[in-house]
N, C-alpha and C positions, 0 to 999 in steps of 0.2 A: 281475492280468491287466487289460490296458488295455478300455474300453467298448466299442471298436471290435469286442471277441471276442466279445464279448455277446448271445447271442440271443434273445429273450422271446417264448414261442410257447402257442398253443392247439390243444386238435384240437375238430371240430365233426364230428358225423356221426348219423345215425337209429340207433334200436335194433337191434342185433344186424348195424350193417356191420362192426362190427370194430375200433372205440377202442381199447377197453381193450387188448384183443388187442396194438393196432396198439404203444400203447405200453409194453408188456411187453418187448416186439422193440426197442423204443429203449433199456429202459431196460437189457438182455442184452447188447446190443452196444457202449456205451457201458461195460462191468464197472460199474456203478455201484451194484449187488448183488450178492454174491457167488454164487454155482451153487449153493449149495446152500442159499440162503436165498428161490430164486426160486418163485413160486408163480402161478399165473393168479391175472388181476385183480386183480395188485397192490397199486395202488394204490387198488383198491376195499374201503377195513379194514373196511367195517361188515358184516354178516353180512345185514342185510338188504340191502345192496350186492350181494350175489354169489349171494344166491339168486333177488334178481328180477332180474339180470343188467342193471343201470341205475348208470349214476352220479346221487347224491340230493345229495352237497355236493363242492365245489371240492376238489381236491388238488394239491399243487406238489409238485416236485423240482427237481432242480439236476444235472444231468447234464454229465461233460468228454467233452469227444468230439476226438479226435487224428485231422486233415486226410489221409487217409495218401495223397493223391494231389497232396501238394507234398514236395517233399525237407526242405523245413524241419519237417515234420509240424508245424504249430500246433496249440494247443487251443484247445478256444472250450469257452465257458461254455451250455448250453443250460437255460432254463430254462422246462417243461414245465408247466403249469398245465391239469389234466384239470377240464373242467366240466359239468356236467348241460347234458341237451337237450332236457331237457319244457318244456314252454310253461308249464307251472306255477312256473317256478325261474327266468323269464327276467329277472328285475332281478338276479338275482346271477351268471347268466351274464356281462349286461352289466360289470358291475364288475370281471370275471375279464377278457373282453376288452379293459377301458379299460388292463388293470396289461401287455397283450403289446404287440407291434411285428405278430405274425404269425400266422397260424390254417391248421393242415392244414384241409382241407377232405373228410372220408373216404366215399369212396361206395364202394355193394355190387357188383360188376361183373355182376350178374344182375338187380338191383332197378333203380339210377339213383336221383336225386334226390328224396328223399321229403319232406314238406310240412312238420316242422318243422324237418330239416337247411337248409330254404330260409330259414326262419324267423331262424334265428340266422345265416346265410350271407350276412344283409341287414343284421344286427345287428353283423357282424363287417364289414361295408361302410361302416358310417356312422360307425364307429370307427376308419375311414382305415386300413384292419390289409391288410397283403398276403398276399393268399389263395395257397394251395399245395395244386391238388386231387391227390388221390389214389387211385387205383382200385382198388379191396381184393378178395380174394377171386377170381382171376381162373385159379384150378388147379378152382373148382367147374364139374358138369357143363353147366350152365344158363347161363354167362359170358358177354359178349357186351361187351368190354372199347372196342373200336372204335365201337360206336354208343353207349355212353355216353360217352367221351370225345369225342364231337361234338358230344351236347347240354349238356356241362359246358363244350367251347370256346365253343359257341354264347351260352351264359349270361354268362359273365366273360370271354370274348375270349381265353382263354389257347389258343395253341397246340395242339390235340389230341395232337400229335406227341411232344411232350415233357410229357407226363402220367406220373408212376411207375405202373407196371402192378404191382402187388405183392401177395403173400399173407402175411398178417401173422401167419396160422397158422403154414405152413411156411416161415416168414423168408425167403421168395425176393424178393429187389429190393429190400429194408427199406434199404439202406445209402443207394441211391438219394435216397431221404426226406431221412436226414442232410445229405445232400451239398446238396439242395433249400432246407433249413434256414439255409445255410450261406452257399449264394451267392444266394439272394434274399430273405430277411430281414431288412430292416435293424436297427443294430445300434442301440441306444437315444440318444435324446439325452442328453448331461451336463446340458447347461447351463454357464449361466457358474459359474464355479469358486465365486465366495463369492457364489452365490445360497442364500438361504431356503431350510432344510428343506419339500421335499411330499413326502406318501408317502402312496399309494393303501391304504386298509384294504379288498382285497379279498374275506375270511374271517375268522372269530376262534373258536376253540373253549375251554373252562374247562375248567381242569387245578385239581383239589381242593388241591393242596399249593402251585403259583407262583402262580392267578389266573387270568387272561385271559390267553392268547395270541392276538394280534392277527396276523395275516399281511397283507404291506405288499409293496407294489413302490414303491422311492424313484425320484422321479421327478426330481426335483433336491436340491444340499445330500446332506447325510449324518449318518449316525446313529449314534450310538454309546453303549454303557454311562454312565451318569452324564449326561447329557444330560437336562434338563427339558423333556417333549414334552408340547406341547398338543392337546386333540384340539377341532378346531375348529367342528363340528356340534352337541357336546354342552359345550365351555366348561374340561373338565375338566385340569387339569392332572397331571402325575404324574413319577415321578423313573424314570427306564429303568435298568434293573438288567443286562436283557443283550441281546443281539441276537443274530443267525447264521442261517444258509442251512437248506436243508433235504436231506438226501438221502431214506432212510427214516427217519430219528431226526432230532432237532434237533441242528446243528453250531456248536456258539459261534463267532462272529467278533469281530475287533479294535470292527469299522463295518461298516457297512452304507454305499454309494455310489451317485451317480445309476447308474440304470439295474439293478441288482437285486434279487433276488425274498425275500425273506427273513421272518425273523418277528421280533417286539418283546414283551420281559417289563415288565413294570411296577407288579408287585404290585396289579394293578387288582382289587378288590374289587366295586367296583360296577357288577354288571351290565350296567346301563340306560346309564352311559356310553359304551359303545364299540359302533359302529354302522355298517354294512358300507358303502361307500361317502365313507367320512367321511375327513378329510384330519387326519395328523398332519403339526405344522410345531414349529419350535425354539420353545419361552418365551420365551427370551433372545430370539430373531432372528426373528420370525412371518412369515410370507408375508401378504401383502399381502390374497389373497383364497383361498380355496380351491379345488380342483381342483371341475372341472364334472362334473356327472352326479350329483350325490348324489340321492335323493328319496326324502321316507318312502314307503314302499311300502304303497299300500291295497288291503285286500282284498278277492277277489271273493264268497263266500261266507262265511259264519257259521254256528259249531252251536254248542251249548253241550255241555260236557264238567264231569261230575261225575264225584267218586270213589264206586265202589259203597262202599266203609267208611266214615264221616264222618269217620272216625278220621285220614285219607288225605290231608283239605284242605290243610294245611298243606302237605305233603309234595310234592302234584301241583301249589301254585305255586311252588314252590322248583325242580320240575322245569321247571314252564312259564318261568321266568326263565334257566333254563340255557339251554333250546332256543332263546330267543329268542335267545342271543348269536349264535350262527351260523347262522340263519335268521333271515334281519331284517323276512321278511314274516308271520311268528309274532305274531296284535296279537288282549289276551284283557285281558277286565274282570271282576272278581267279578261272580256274578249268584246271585238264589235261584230253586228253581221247589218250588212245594208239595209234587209229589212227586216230585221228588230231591233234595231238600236243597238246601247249598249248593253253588257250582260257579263255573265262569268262560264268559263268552260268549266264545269264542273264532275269530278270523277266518284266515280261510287264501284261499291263491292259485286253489286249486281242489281237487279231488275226489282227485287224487291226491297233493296235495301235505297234506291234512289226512288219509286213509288214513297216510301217511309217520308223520307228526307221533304219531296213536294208537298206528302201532306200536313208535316208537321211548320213548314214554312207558313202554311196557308195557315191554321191554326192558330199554333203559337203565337205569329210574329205579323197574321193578317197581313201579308207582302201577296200581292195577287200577280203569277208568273205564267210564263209559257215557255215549252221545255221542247228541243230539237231532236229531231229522232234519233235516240244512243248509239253510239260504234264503240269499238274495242281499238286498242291502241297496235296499229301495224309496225310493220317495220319495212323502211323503203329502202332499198339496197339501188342507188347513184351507180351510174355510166364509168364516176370516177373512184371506186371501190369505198364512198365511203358512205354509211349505215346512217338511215335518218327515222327515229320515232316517229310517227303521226297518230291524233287522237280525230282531228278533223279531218273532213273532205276537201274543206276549203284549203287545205297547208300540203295538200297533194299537188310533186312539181308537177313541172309537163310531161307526159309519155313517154317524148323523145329524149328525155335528160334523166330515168332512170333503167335500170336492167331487171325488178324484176322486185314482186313484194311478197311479205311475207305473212300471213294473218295467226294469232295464238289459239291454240288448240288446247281443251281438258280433258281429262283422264273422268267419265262417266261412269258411276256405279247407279244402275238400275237394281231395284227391291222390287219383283213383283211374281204373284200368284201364276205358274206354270202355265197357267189356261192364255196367259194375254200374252206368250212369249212372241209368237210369230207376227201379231198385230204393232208390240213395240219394237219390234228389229227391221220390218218394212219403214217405220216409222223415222229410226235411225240412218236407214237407208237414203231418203229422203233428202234429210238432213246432212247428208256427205259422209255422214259418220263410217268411220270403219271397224267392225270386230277384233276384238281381242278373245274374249274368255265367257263361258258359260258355266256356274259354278250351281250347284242345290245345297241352301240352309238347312232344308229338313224337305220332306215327300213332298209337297207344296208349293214353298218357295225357292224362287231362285235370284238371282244376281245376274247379271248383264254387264260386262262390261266393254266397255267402246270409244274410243277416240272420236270428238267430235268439234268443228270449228265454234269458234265460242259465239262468232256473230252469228251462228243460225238456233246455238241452241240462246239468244236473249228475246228471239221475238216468239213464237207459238209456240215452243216445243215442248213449256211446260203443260200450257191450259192443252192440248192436242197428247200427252200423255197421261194427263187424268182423265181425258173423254175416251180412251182406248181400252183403260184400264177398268173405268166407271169407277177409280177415283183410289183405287186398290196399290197401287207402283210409286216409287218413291224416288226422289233423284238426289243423287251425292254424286259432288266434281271434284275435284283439285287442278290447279294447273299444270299443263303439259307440254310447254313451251311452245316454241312456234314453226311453223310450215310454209311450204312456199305454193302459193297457188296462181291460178289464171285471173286474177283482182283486176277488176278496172272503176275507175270514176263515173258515175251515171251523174250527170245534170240534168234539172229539167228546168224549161226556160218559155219566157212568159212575152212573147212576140221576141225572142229573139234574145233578151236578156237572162243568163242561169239566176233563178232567185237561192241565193246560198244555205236557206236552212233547208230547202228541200233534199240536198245535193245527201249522195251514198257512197262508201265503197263496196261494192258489190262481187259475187262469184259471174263471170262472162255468163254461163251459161242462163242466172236467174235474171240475169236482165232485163232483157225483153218483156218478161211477166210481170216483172215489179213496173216498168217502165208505163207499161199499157194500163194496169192499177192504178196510180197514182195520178197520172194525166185523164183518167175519166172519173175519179174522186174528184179533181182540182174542177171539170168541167160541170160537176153540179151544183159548184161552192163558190165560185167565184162570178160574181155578178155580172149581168150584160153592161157592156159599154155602151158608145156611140161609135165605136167601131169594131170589127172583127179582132180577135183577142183569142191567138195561137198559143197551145199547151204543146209544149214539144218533151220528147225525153232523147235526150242526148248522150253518144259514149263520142270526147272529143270532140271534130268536126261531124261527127254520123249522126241522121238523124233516125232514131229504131223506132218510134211512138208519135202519133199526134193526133190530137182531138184541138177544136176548134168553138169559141164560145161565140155563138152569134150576135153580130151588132143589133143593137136595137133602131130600124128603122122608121123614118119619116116618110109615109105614103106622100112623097111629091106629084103623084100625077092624079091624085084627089080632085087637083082643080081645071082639070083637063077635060072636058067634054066634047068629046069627039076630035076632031081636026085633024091634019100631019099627022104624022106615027114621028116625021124628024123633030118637033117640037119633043116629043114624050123620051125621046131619045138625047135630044139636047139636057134635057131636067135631071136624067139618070143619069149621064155623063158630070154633068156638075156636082151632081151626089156623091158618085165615087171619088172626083178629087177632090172634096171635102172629107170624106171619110178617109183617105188616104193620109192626107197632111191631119187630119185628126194621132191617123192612126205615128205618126213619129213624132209627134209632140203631145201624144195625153199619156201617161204615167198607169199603169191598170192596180186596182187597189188591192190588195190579197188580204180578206176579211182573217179574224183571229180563230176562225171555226175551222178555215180551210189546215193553220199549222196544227191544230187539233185531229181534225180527221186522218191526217197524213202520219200524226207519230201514232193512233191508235193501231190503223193498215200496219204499223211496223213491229208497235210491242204489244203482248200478249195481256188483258186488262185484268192485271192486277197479280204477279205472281207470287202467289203468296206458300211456299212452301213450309207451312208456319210448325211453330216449334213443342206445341205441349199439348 
């Protein structure tokens, strides 16, 4: 099939307008599944996919779609690339956009424009991609299809008039979309004929028995079995064993050609080589430079992740090496902590995206872990002018040996209903945040914008702005470099000893709070000894907090009937210096519920600001 049939598209849209939905309806109408292999959310395989109702990794298909409103009926090749829309996943969105020509644009015809369907909408702008909005949901009772399709004209210039109005439940107007696909999508560049293999590595997942499969859109040149392909990010070379498209199974092909969507074998063994954004070009014939946009992607929070079995280590980096092939913002170093063992500092994109990561460990790879409560990575500015990184608490020098720290701040765009404004800006308040801009989408909605320390907005701030809102407000960040505050180290310590996964960098003033929390959490959780067993919460030498878990005593004067009160006095006195010398020589056990409870107090359960 010549290039010209060719369509490379994306859909963009907020949680629960209707994606997946929408493209279950293309992929029905298009037979490109048979009836009775069809199922909702398709193309969503992961099971934690379909039960938080979110796309978490990219999926392609390759759908024929037959013109039936020319006589010559054509086909065109459609190639659908589904990609996440949390703000958490947006370096591999972008890479899914750089591999299309075209991007639905899916709004709720009762909701409108929600704050990070904007987010990617901008992403999908600057990627020179031509937008096709779409208006979903328009048989629900609440629809109001006409004044969204004036602030979505208003937005992008497009025509209100010629908006598809469609339910992508009850297939009404779906074909519409196709036809939209069709005649305003363009169709891929070739290029010159004997140009240089590029091929975009948008995805890659590991298959136990082939390797790595790499999924690629060729963007010039072409590919084929037996070809010696370079990957030019990481140096590696390798020998291609097969290629081909995808529908729901892998379909071998002769080659792969500019302009499609497809996957590449290559018996790749090693993990660490193949890295999402990265350019495959020919050995033989290399491209000159490689395609733009790669970038290691760094992360915005850190926790550290043991296995609760020591037994496990091994196993849970074998796991952490899988994950990281198709999640490229996965970045984890062995670490020890006294008491957990061994483990890895692991960094992730944010709150929802490191939730993802735990559960798919648990799942997938059956590695059973325990995870330290997340920070964001400081910057410690030394006595002796010079600038130190830090992800953990424990890697914080002494007080006295720096001048002064600094914690990373984002740039906040709030989406919400005019009524909840002053509820969410006390809220912001709160959370240290400081105002910028008050902006209105339309009589109803507005935008919020505000500077906010990124450690306060990872623990409540999401689940505490949907309960404000009642669920209505929507949050989009970017980052906004860093600032310098009053940060100090809180330990807290367990007769005397800081147990390190408890340990925070904290704001001076939330101290105190968190301090007095955390040490009467620890005091319900951690079991009675045989002797007194002090919860302290500490900044330095200062002690700000303590609770006390009482020794479980031996009634000794049980056998005392009557006599001297010196006798009953002698028995108690020997009790205390047994309980004493107990107390410097027994070790106090810190059950696996207590680091449980402690990272729940910290991170908000379950932030899921999910995508469709």
């Amino acid at each position: 099939m010549p290039t010209s049939n060719i369509r490379n598209f994306c859909i963009i849209a907020h949680i629960d307008h209707g994606k997946s939905t929408l493209a279950d309806r293309l992929i029905e109408l298009t037979h490109t599944v048979a009836k009775n292999e069809m199922m909702d959310q398709l193309l969503d395989d992961m099971d934690l996919e379909r039960e938080r109702g979110i796309t978490i990794k990219a999926h392609a298909i390759r759908m024929i779609y037959r013109d039936g409103r020319h006589s010559a009926n054509p086909e065109y090749i459609l190639n659908m690339i589904d990609t996440p829309g949390h703000v958490d996943f947006t370096y591999e969105v972008s890479r899914s956009l750089a591999a299309c020509e075209g991007a639905l644009l899916v709004v709720d015809a009762s909701q409108g424009i929600e704050a990070q369907t904007l987010s990617n909408l901008y992403l999908a702008i600057d990627n020179n991609l031509t937008i096709i909005p779409v208006i979903n949901k328009i048989d629900l009772p609440g629809a109001n299809p006409d004044a969204v399709a004036h602030s979505i004209g208003d937005l992008l210039g497009y025509d209100p008039d010629k908006i598809p109005r469609i339910s992508a439940k009850a297939g009404l107007n779906v074909e519409l979309v196709l036809e939209k696909i069709v005649d305003e999508i363009p169709a891929p560049n070739s290029g010159a004929k004997d140009a240089p293999l590029k091929a975009l590595v948008f995805d890659s997942v590991y298959d136990s028995y082939r390797g790595v499969i790499s999924y690629v859109r060729i963007m010039q040149g072409s590919l084929s079995a037996g070809t010696k392909m370079r990957m030019m990010k990481a140096g590696a070379e390798y020998m291609v064993t097969e290629v081909g498209t995808f529908t729901m199974k892998r379909d071998p092909r002769p080659a792969l050609t500019a302009g499609m969507v497809g996957y590449v074998l290559a018996n790749v063994k090693t993990l660490s080589d193949v890295k999402i954004g990265d350019t495959l070009t020919d050995a033989a014939n290399p491209a000159a430079e490689p395609l733009a946009g790669y970038k290691e992607v760094k992360p915005m929070i850190y926790s550290g992740i043991y296995p609760i079995n020591p037994e496990d280590y091994k196993n849970l980096r074998e796991a952490l090496e899988k994950l990281k092939l198709n999640d490229s913002a996965l970045v984890w170093e062995p670490e020890s902590s006294g008491a957990l063992g061994f483990g890895f500092r692991t960094g992730f994109l944010g709150l929802l995206h490191m939730e993802i990561v735990q559960e798919r460990l648990d799942r997938e790879f059956n590695v059973d872990i325990i995870t330290t409560v997340p920070n964001v990575e400081y910057r410690v500015f030394m006595t002796s002018g010079e600038m130190i990184p830090i992800e953990s608490p424990s890697k914080l020098p002494d007080a006295s040996r720096y001048d002064h720290i600094e914690e990373p701040y984002i740039k906040a765009q709030i989406f919400t209903p005019k009524d909840y404004v002053g509820s969410l800006m006390q809220l912001c308040e709160e959370k240290r945040g400081s105002f910028e801009t008050m902006e209105y989408l339309d009589e109803n909605k507005v935008i919020l914008h505000y500077e906010l320390p990124l450690a306060e907005v990872m623990f409540d701030f999401y689940d505490r702005l949907k309960s404000v809102s009642r669920g209505y407000a929507g949050l989009d960040y970017d980052q906004a470099g860093y600032k310098e505050n009053p940060l100090i180290k809180l330990d807290i310590l367990l007769n005397g000893e800081p147990v390190d996964a408890f340990s925070v960098i904290i704001h001076k003033e939330k101290a105190q709070h968190y301090a007095q929390a955390i040490c009467t959490r620890l005091k319900d959780l951690i079991p009675r000894q045989q002797f007194d067993v002090a919860i302290q919460g500490a900044i330095g030498g200062k002690i700000i907090s303590r609770t006390t878990v009482k020794a479980v005593r031996k009634d000794v004067l049980a056998k005392c009937y009557g006599g001297d009160i010196s006798r009953k006095r002698k028995l108690l006195e020997k009790q205390k210096e047994g309980k004493k010398r107990m107390k410097n020589i027994g070790a106090v056990e810190v059950p696996q519920k207590a680091f449980l409870a402690v990272l729940s107090l910290s991170s908000p359960s379950g932030q899921s600001g999910d995508d469709e």
